[in-house]
NUZAFI-472521 format. One record per atom (N, C-alpha, C): residue number from 1; residue in one letter; atom name; x, y, z. Coordinates in steps of 0.1 Angstrom, whole numbers, plus 2048, in hexadecimal, padded with zeros to 3 digits. Atoms other than C-alpha are relative to their C-alpha. Example, Ala and Ser with C-alpha at 12.3 -4.5 7.8 and 13.67 -1.06 7.14 Angstrom:
BEGIN
> kedren	markol	volum	u	v	w
> 1	A	N	809	7F4	800 .
> 1	A	CA	87B	7D3	84E .
> 1	A	C	809	80C	800 .
> 2	S	N	7F7	7F5	800 .
> 2	S	CA	889	7F5	847 .
> 2	S	C	7F8	80B	808 .
// end
This chain:
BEGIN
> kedren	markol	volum	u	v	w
> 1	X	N	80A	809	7FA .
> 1	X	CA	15C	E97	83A .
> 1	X	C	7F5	7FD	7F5 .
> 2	X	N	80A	807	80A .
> 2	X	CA	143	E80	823 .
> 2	X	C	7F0	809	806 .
> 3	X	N	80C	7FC	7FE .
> 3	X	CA	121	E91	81F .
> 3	X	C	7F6	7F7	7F9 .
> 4	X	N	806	807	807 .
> 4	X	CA	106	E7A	81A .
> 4	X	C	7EF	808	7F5 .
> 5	X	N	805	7F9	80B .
> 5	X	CA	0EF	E7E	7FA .
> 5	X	C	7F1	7FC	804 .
> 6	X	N	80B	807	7FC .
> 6	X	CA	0D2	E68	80A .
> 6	X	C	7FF	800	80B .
> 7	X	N	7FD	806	7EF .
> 7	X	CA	0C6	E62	82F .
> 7	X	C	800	7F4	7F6 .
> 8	X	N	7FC	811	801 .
> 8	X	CA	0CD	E42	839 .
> 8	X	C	7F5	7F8	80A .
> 9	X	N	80C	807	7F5 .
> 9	X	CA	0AE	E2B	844 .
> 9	X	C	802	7FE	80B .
> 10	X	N	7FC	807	7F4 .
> 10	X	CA	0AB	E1E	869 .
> 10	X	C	803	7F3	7FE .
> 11	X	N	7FB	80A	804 .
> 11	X	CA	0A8	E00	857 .
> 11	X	C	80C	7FC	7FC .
> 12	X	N	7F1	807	803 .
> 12	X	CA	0CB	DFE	846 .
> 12	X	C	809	808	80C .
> 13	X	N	7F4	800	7F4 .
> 13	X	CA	0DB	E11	863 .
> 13	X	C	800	7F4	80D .
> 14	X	N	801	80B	7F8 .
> 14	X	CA	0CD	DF6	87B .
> 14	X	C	804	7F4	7FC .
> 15	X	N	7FC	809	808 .
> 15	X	CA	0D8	DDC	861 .
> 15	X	C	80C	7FE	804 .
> 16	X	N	7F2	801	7FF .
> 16	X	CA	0FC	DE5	864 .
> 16	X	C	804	7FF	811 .
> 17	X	N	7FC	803	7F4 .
> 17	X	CA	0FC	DE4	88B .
> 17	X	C	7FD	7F2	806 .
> 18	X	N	803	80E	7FF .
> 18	X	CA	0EE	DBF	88A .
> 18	X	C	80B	7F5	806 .
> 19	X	N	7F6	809	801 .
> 19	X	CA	110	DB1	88E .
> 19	X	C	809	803	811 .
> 20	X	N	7F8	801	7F4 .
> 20	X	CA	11F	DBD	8B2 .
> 20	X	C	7F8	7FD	80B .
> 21	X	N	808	807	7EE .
> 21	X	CA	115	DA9	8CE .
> 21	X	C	809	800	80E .
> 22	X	N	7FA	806	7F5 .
> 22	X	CA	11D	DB1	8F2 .
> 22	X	C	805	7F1	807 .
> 23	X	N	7FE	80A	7F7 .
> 23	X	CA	12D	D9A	905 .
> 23	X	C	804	7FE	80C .
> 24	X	N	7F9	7FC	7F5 .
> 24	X	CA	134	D97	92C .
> 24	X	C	80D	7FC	800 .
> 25	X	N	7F3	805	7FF .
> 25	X	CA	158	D97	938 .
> 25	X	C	801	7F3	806 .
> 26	X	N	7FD	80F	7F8 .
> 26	X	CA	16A	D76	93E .
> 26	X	C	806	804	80C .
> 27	X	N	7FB	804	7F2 .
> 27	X	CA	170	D6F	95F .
> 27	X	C	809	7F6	805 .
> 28	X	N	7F5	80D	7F9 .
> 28	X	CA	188	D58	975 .
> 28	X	C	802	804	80E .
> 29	X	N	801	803	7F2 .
> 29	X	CA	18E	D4A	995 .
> 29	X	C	80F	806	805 .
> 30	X	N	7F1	7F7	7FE .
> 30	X	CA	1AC	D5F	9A8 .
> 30	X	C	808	7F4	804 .
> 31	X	N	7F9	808	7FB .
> 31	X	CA	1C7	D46	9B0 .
> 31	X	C	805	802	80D .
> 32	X	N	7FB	801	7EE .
> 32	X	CA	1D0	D50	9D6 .
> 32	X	C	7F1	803	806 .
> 33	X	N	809	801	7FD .
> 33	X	CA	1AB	D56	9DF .
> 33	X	C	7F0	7FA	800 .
> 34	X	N	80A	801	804 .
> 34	X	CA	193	D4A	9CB .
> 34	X	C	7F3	807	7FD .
> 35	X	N	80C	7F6	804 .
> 35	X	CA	17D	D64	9C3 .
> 35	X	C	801	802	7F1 .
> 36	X	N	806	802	811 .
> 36	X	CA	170	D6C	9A1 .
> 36	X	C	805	811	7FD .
> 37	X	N	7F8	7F4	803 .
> 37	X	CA	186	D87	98E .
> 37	X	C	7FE	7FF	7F2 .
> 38	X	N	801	7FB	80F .
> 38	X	CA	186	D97	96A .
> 38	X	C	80E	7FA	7FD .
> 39	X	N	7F4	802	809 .
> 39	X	CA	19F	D8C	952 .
> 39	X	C	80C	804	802 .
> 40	X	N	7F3	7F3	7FF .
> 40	X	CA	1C2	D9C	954 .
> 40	X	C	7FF	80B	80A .
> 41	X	N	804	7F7	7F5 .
> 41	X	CA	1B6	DB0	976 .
> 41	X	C	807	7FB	80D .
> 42	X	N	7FE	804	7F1 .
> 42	X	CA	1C2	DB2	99C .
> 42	X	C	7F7	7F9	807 .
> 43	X	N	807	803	7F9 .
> 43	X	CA	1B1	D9F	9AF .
> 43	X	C	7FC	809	80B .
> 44	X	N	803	7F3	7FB .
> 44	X	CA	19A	DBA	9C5 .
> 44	X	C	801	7F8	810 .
> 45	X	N	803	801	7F0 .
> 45	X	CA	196	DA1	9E3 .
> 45	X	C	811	7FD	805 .
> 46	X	N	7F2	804	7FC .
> 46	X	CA	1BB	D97	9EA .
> 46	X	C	80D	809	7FC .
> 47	X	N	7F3	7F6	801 .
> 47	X	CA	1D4	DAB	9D2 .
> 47	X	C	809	800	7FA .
> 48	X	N	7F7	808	805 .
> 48	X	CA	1E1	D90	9C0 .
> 48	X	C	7FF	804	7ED .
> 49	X	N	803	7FD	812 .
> 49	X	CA	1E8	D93	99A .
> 49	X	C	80A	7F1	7F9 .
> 50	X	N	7F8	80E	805 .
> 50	X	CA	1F8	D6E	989 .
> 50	X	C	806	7F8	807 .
> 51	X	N	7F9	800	7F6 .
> 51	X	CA	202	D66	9A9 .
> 51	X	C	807	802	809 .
> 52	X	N	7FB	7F3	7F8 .
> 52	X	CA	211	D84	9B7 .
> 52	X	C	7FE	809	805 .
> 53	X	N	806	7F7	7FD .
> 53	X	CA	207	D9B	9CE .
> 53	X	C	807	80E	7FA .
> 54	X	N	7FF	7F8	80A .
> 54	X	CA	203	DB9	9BD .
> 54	X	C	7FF	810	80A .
> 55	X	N	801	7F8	7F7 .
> 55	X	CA	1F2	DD2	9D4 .
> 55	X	C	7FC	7FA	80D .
> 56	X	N	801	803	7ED .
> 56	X	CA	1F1	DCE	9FE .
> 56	X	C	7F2	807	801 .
> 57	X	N	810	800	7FC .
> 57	X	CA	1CF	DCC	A06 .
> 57	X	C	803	801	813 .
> 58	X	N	800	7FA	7F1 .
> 58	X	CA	1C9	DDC	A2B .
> 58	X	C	7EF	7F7	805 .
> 59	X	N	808	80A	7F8 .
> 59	X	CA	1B4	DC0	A42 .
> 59	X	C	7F8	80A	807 .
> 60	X	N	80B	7FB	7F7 .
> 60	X	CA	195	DCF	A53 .
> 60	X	C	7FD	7F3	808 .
> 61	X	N	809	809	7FA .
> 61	X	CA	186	DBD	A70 .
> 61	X	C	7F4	807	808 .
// end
């Protein structure tokens, strides 16, 4: 393991973290419900996945 010979400023360590910027996840509209789903995800209100039910969702009334 590298042993450093110097610290290392906050300045040049905060330097080199300059460059990653969160970003929120993309979103999309589910195609058998319309609700708003994550990328490549089940849809949580229906069940549906590319237009397949995926998992059976159990109806409360």
């Amino acid at each position: 393991m590298a042993h450093p010979k110097h610290k290392t400023s906050k300045t040049r360590r905060d330097k080199r973290r300059t460059h990653y910027k969160a970003t929120p996840a993309t979103m999309a509209t589910c195609s058998n419900c319309g609700a708003t789903v994550k990328y490549h995800t089940v849809c949580n209100e229906c069940g549906h996945y590319r237009g397949k039910l995926v998992i059976e969702k159990e109806i409360t009334v």
